[in-house]
N, C-alpha and C positions, 0 to 999 in steps of 0.2 A: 737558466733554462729549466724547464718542466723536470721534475724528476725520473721521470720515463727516459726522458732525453738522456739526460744523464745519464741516467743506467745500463741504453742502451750502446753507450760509448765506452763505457766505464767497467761494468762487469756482470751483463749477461750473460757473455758468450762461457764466464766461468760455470755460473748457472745453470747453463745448458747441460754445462760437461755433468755437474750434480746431478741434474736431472736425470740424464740419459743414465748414471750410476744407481739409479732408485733413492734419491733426495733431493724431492719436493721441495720451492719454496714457500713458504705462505708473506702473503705480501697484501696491502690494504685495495680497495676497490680503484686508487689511482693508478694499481700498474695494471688494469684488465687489459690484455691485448698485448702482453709484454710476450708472450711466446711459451713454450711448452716448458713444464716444468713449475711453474710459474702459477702457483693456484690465491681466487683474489674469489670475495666473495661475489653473489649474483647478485647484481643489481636489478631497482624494481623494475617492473615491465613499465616502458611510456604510455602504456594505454590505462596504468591504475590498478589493472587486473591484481591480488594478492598474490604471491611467492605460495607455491605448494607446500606441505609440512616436508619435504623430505630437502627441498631446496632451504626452506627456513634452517633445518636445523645442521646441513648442511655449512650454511655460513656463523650459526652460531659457534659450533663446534669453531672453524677458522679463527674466528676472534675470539675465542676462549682461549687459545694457544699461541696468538698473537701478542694477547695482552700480556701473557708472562714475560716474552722477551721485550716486550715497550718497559713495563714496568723494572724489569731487571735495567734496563738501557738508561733509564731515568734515573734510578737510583744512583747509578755508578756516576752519572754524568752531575748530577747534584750533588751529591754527595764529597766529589772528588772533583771541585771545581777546575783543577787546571785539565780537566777532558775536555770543558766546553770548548778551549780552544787553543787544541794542541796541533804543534804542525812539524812533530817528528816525521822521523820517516816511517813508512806505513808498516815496515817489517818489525820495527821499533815499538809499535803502537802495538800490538800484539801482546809481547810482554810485559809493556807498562799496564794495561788493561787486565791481564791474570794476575799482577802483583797488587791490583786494586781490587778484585774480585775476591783476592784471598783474607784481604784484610776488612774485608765490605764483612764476607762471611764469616771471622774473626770477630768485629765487633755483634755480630746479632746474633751468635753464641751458634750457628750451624757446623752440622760436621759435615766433613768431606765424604 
């Protein structure tokens, strides 16, 4: 299924709850329409017309904060092959995930 699809089975409704708490998601242009909370950049107009500077930078800023956690997500997940395809339990994935984060930021000399 689409990823929307998913999500919306899966765990918006936790999202909401975030939301309604004042924590925004940022999410790519594929979950537009996913519901409140839920912020995805503006896509162009079909008519061609250009995105205003305040909408441009609007979606620039989104994927500027996007990419951190792709890039963090990527790292962890290459880095620590057996993530790509781990099928603990999910409560489980949790801690094995900060036990890799710590040792991610361990080898590239960051402090906590």
């Amino acid at each position: 299924v689409h990823d929307l699809t998913a999500a919306r089975t899966h765990v918006l409704g936790a999202l909401y709850k975030a939301a309604a708490d004042g924590l925004p998601t940022l999410a790519d242009s594929g979950y537009d329409g996913a519901g409140i909370g839920i912020l995805t950049p503006v896509k162009q107009p079909a008519d061609g017309r250009p995105l205003d500077v305040d909408t441009r930078a609007r979606n620039a800023l989104l994927r500027a904060l996007r990419c951190l956690g792709e890039r963090g997500f990527a790292l962890l997940t290459q880095r620590w092959r057996t993530l790509q395809r781990i099928t603990a339990s999910p409560s489980r994935i949790g801690d094995i995930i900060k036990a890799a984060l710590v040792l991610t930021h361990f080898e590239h000399g960051y402090s906590t």
